[in-house]
C-alpha positions as CSV (number, residue, x, y, z in Angstrom):
1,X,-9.7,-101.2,-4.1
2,X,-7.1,-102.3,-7.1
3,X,-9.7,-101.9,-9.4
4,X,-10.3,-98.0,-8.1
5,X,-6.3,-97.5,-8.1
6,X,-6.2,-98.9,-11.9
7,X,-8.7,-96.6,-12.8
8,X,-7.0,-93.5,-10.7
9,X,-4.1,-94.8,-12.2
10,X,-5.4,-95.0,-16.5
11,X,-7.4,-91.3,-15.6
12,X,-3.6,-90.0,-14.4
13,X,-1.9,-91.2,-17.4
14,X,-4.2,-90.0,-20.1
15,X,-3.9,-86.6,-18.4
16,X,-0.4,-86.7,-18.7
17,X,-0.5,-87.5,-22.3
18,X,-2.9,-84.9,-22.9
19,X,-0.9,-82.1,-21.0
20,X,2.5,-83.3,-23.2
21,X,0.8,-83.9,-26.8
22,X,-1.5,-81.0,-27.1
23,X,-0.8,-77.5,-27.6
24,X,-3.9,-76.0,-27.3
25,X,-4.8,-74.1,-23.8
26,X,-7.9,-75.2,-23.4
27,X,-7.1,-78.6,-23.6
28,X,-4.6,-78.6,-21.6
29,X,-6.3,-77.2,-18.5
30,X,-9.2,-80.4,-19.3
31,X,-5.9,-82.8,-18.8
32,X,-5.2,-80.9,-15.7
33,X,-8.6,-81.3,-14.6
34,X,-8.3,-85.0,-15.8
35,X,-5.2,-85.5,-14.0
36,X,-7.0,-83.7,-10.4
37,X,-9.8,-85.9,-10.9
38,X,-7.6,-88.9,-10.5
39,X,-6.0,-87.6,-7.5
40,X,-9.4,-87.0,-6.2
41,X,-9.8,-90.7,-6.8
42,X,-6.9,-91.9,-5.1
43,X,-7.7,-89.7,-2.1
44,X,-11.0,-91.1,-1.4
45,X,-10.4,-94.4,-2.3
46,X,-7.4,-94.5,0.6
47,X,-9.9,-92.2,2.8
48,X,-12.1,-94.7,2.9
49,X,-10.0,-98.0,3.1
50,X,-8.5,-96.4,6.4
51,X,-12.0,-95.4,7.3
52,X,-10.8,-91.7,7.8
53,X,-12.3,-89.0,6.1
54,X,-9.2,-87.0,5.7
55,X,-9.3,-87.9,2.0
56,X,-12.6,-86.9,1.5
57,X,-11.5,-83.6,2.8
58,X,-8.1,-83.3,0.5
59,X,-10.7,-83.8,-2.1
60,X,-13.0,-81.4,-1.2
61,X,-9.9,-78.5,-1.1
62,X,-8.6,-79.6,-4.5
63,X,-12.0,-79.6,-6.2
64,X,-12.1,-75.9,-5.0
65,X,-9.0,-75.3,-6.1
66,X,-9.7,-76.7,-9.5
67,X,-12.2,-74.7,-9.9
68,X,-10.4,-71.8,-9.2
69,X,-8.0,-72.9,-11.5
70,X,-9.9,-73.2,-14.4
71,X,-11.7,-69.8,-13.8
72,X,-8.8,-68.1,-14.0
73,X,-7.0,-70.2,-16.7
74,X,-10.2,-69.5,-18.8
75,X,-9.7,-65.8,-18.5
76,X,-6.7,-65.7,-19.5
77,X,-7.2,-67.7,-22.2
């Protein structure tokens, strides 16, 4: 489980970075995704350390969302 929250934690961070350094659209909206991924991470590592699959659900909404998100940040773009 610390292993899966380091890596949550790095994938967080260098979206972050890449939503502050860069300028360009596109590349911001792949730090968002980045940065949702991570989240993603965290959910279902804590889903399944409680052995609930509330997580998994959270992650299933946001990866909807996300894709949303990028379809229409894409077209305005």
């Amino acid at each position: 489980m610390p292993l899966v929250l380091f890596l949550s934690a790095a994938l967080f961070s260098t979206g972050v970075y890449g939503v502050l350094a860069r300028r360009n659209a596109v590349l911001v909206l792949m730090s968002i995704e980045l940065m949702l991924n991570a989240v993603n991470i965290n959910l279902v590592a804590f889903g399944a350390a409680l052995h609930d699959l509330t997580g998994q659900v959270f992650a299933l909404f946001v990866i909807t969302v996300a894709a949303a998100e990028v379809g229409i940040g894409l077209a305005i773009v």
